[in-house]
ZAMI-521600 format. One record per residue (C-alpha): x, y, z; residue in one letter. Coordinates in steps of 0.25 Angstrom, whole numbers, plus 5000, padded with zeros to 4 digits. Layout:
XYZa
...
***
This chain:
501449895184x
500649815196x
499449905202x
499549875219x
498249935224x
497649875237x
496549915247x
496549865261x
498149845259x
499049815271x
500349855273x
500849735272x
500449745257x
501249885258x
502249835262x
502349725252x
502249835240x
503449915247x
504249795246x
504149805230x
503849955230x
504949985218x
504249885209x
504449995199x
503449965188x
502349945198x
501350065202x
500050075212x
498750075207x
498950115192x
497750075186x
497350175178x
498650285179x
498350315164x
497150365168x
495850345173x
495350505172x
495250545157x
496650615159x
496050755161x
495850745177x
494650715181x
495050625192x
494450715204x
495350785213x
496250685221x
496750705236x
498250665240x
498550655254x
500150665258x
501050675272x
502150705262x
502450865261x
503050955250x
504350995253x
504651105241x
503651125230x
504951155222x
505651035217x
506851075218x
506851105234x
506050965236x
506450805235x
505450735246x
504350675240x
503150775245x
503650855236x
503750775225x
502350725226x
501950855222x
503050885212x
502650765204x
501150815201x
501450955196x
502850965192x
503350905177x
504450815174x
505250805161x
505150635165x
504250575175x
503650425177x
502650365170x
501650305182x
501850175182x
503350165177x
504750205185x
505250255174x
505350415169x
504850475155x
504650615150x
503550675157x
503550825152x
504750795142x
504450745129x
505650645129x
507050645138x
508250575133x
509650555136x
510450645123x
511650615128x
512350535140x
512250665148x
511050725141x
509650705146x
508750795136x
507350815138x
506350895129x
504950925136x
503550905130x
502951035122x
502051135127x
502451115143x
501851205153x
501851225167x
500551265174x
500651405174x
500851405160x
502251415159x
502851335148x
503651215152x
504951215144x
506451155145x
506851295152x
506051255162x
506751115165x
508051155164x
507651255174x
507051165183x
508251075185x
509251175186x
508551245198x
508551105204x
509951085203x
510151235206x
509251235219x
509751125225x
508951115237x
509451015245x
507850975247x
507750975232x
508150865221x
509250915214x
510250785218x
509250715207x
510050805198x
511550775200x
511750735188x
511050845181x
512250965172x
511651055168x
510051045158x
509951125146x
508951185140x
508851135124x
507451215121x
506251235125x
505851095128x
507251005128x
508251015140x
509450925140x
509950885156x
511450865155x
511850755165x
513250765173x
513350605170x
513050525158x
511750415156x
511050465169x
509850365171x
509350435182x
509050555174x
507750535167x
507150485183x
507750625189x
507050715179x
505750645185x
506350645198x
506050755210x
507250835203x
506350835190x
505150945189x
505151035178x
504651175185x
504351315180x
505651415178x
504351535180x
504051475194x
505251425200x
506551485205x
507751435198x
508551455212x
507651435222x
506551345228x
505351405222x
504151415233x
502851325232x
501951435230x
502751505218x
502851365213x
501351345214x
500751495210x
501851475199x
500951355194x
502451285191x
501951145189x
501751075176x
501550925180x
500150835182x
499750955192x
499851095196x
499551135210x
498351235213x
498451225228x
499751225236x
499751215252x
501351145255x
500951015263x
499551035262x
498951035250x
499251025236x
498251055226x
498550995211x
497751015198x
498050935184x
498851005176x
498251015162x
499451035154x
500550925160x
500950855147x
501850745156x
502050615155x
500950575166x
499950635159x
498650715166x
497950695182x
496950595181x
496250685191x
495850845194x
496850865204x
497450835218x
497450885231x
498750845241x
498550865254x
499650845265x
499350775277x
500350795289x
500250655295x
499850515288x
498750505298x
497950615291x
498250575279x
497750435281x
496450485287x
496350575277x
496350465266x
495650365274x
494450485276x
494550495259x
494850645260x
495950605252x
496050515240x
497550475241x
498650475253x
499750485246x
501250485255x
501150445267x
500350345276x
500950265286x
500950125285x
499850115298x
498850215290x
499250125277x
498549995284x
497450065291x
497150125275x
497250005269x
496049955275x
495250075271x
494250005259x
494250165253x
495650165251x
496850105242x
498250075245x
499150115234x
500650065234x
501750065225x
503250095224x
503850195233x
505350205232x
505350265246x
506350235256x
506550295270x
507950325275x
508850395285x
510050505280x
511250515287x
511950655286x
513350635284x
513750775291x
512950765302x
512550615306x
513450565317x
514950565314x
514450645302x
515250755295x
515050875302x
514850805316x
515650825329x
516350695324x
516450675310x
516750535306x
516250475292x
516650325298x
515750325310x
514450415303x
514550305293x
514650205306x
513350255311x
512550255298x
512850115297x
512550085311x
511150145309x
510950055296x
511149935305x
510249965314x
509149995307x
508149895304x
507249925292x
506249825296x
505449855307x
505249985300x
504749935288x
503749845297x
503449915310x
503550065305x
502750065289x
502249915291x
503049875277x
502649985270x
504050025270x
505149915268x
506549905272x
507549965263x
508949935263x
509450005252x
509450125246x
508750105234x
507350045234x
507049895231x
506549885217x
507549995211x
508649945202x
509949935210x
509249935223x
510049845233x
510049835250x
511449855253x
510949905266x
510149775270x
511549715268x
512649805275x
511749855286x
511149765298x
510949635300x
510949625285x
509549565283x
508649695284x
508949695302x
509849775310x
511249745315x
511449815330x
512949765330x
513249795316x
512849935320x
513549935332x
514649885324x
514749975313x
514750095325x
515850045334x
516650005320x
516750165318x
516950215332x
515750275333x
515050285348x
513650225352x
512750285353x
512750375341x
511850485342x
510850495329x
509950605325x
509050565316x
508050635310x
506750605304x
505350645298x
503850605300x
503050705293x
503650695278x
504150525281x
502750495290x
502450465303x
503050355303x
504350415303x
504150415317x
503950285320x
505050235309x
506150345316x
505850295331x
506150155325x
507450185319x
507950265331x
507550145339x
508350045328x
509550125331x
509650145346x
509149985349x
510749945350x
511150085358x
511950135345x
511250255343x
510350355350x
509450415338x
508950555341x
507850575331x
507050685328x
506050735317x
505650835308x
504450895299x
505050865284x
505051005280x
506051035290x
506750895288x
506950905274x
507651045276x
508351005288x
509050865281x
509750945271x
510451035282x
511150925290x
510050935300x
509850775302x
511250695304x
510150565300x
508850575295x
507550505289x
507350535273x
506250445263x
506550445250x
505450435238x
506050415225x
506350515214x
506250405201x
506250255201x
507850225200x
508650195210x
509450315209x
508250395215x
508950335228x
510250365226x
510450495218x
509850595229x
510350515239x
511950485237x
512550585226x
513350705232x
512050815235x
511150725239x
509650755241x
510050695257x
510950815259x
511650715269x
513250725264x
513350605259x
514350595247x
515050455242x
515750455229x
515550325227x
514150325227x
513950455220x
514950395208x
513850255209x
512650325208x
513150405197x
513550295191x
512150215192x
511350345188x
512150325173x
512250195172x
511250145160x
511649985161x
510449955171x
511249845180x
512549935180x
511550065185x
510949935196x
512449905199x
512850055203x
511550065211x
511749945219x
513149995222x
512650145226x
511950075237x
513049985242x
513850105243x
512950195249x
512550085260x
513850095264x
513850245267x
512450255271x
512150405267x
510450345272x
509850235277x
508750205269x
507950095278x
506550095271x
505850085257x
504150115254x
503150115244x
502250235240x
500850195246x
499650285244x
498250275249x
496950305239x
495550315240x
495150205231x
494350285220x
495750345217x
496550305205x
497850315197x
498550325212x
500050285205x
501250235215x
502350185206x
503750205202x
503650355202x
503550345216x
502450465216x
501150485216x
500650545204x
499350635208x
498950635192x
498350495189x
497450495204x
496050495201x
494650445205x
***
C-alpha cells in the first residue's frame, strides 16, 4: 500500500500517477483508515462538493457513477472491498462460498436491520435480485446478472444464487458491484422503479448512512447509521452534507473559498493546477479505472441496420476509418494536461489480461494517426467520402471539458475531408434516456468501474443485452468472455481476456481513446480521504 499525498502538486505529477492508476494495491492518503475518531462519529460534519448527479435513487434504474456514489454510503452489500484492498469479502454476510460449481450460497450476519426498523433478512436479498433482473431498465444494471438462474431462499438468513455457468470468478465482485444492494421488500416495488421520496420517507437504507435530507442534485444530507454491522465498520465523523455544483468552476471556488472540505468528481485539469498551488489545500490521487469512449449504434450509425442503406461491411468501414483518425495524444496533453492518458484498449493498464490491440491495428501503429489507412479502409468498402456523422456528446455529467475534447475530435476526423461530423449535445438526464432509444447513431459514454477485474470492461459491454443498448452481438465474443468469467487457472482466464479484446478490436462496438485516475481536492485538516481500488470514495473514514 503506498500513501500519494502532495500539496502544491502539478499536473505533470497527475499525470505521472495516471500512467500507473491500476496499481491495485495502492491507495491515496490512508494514514489512519482504521480510524482516527474513536469509531463512534465524532469526526464533525463533512462537506462533499460534486458536478456529478444522481440519475435513479433506485439501483435497479441507475448504472452511472452519481449514482453510485450515493448508493455506496447508505445501501448494504452481501460482499464489498476492504479499503485498501481490490479484492471482495462479506460485508453484511457472515461468510459466501461456492457449495457447488453452480451454487454461490450466502448466509447474513444476525440481528440485521434496516433503518426504519425493518429486519434485514434472506427474503429480502432474494427479493432485491430478482426485481433487478425482473426490472430490467435499460439504465439499470441487470447485464451484471447474466449469469444469475434463479436465487433461493434457504432461511431466514442463508440464500443460495444458482449460476447458469459453472466456477464463475466474477460472481463474489458483482455482488458488490452496482447490480449488488440489499434493499427493503417493505419500501420498494418489486416491478417497478421505486421513486426517490418513497425510497427516503421509507428510510430503506441499512449501509454506513441514512439520508435525512434529500434535494435530487442538490443536496444530500447523510447521518451515521448506528446499527450497520458491515464490513467497513462505523463513520469516523457525525455526517455529510453532498452538494451538487452545476459547473467545476463553482465547485473549485467553492473549495478553494473553504465552504467545502472536499471536491470530490470533477475538476478540470486547468482548476487542478491553479488548486494545487493553494497552501490550504491537498491533492489526492489514486486509481481510477476510468476510461472515456465513443459508442457506435449498430442500427443507426451510417450504413447501420435500420438506415436508408443498410450494409454491415461499409458501417464496419467507417468505424475503422474513425479509429485511424483519431489521435489520443494531443487529447491527453492539450485537452486534461496528462491527467487523462491514451488508451488503446479496452481494458485498463494494470488489470490482468489487459493488452492494446488498438495501438496495433489502428493508425499509424505507434499511438499517431494514419489519414491514408483511413482513406483506405473506406474506399476498400465502397463507401462515399464524405460520410456524414452524428455524433453526440455531453458536458454537464462528462465536464466542461467535454467541449473542448469533442471540437477536437470533430476537427481529427474532417482534417483529410473524410468526414463532415455534425455534433451536438445534451444535458445527461435527457442523454442517458435518449442513448437507450437509438437516439444517437455515435456517441460519447465514461465508464467507472464496477470491481477491480477485467471483466468489469467486458461483461456490460459485449454480452447480448448490454448496458450500451447499441445492438451489438458476436458469438465469438460472448462464448470468450463466458469462457474467461469460469475459468479458475489464472493464465488460462488472462489468455481468454487477451483474446476478447483482439476479437472486439476487430468489430469495434466502441472506441475507447482515454483512461483517468480519481483525483480529489481536501482541505488539509481533513483525513481518512480513501482513493483505492474500490474505485469510490467512501464518505465514512473522512474526518477532522
Amino acid at each position: 500500500m503506498s500513501s500519494i499525498r502532495a500539496r502544491r502538486r502539478t499536473t505533470g505529477l497527475i499525470a505521472a500517477a495516471a500512467a500507473t492508476l491500476l496499481a491495485l494495491t495502492a491507495c491515496a492518503d490512508t494514514e489512519d483508515i482504521d480510524g482516527g475518531g474513536d469509531g463512534d462519529g465524532g469526526g464533525g460534519i463533512i462537506t462533499v462538493g460534486t458536478t456529478d448527479t444522481v440519475f435513479n435513487l433506485d439501483p435497479a434504474g441507475a448504472y452511472d457513477n452519481g449514482s453510485l456514489a450515493v448508493f455506496v454510503q447508505v445501501y448494504p452489500f452481501l460482499m464489498n472491498t476492504p479499503y485498501g484492498s481490490p479484492d471482495v469479502e462479506p460485508d453484511i454476510a457472515e461468510s459466501a462460498d461456492f457449495t457447488s460449481p453452480t451454487e454461490y450460497t450466502v448466509t447474513l450476519k444476525e440481528g440485521l436491520t434496516f433503518a426504519n426498523g425493518n429486519e434485514l433478512t434472506a427474503s429480502d436479498v432474494k427479493f432485491s435480485f430478482d426485481r433487478m433482473v425482473d426490472i430490467a431498465d435499460p439504465n439499470g444494471p441487470a447485464s451484471l446478472l447474466a449469469n444469475l438462474e434463479e436465487v433461493e431462499m434457504v432461511d431466514d438468513l442463508t440464500v443460495t444464487f444458482h449460476l447458469k455457468n459453472p466456477d464463475d470468478q466474477v460472481f463474489p465482485q458483482v455482488l458488490s458491484s452496482s447490480a449488488g444492494p440489499v434493499l427493503d421488500e417493505d419500501v420498494f416495488s418489486a416491478t417497478e422503479i421505486t421513486p426517490a421520496e418513497e425510497i427516503v420517507d421509507g428510510d430503506a437504507f441499512a449501509g454506513q448512512y441514512t439520508i435525512t435530507d434529500y434535494n435530487e442534485n442538490e443536496l444530500v444530507q447523510f447521518a451515521p447509521f448506528e446499527d450497520y454491522q458491515g464490513l467497513l465498520g462505523p463513520a469516523e465523523n457525525d455526517g455529510v452534507t453532498l452538494s451538487y455544483y452545476a459547473d467545476e468552476t463553482s465547485m473549485k471556488l467553492a473549495v478553494q473559498e473553504g465552504s467545502i472540505d472536499v471536491a470530490a468528481r470533477s475538476l478540470s485539469p486547468t482548476d487542478l493546477e491553479d488548486l494545487s498551488g493553494n497552501e490550504n489545500l491537498t491533492i489526492h490521487d489514486g486509481p481510477g479505472g476510468e476510461t472515456r469512449y465513443m459508442v457506435f449504434n449498430f442500427n443507426t450509425m451510417p450504413y447501420g441496420a435500420e438506415t436508408e442503406e443498410p450494409d454491415q461491411d461499409k458501417a464496419l468501414a467507417v468505424r475503422q476509418a474513425m479509429a485511424h483518425l483519431i489521435d489520443r495524444q494531443p487529447l491527453s496533453e492539450e485537452i486534461y494536461a496528462g491527467s487523462y492518458t491514451p488508451l488503446y484498449s479496452f481494458v485498463p493498464e494494470g488489470l490482468t489480461g489487459a493488452i492494446d490491440p488498438l495501438l496495433e491495428m489502428y493508425g499509424d501503429g505507434e499511438g499517431g494517426p494514419d489519414p491514408d489507412r483511413a482513406e483506405q479502409v473506406l474506399a476498400d468498402a465502397g463507401v462515399e467520402t464524405p460520410v456524414t456523422l452524428n455524433l453526440q456528446y455531453n458536458s454537464d455529467h462528462y465536464g466542461n471539458s467535454s467541449d473542448e475534447e469533442y471540437a477536437m475530435i470533430e476537427s481529427q476526423l474532417e482534417a483529410d475531408g473524410l468526414f463532415e461530423v455534425e455534433l451536438s449535445q445534451t444535458l445527461w438526464d435527457t442523454y442517458n434516456s435518449q442513448r437507450t432509444q437509438d437516439a444517437y447513431p455515435v456517441y460519447q459514454l465514461g465508464w467507472f468501474p464496477d470491481y477491480s477485474d477485467a471483466d468489469t470492461y467486458l461483461t456490460p459491454f459485449f454480452l447480448p443485452d448490454n448496458f450500451l443498448v447499441n445492438h451489438y452481438e458476436d458469438d465469438e465474443v460472448t462464448d470468450l468472455i463466458q469462457q474467461q468469467a469460469t475459468t479458475e487457472d489464472p493464465d488460462e482466464r488472462a489468455a481468454l481476456i487477451e483474446q476478447v479484446q483482439q476479437s472486439v478490436a476487430e468489430d469495434l462496438p466502441i472506441l475507447p481513446f482515454l483512461q483517468g485516475a480519481q483525483v480529489v481536492v481536501a482541505q488539509n485538516d481533513i483525513e481518512g480521504v480513501t482513493l483505492d481500488a474500490s474505485f469510490k470514495l467512501r464518505f465514512a473514514p473522512l474526518h477532522r
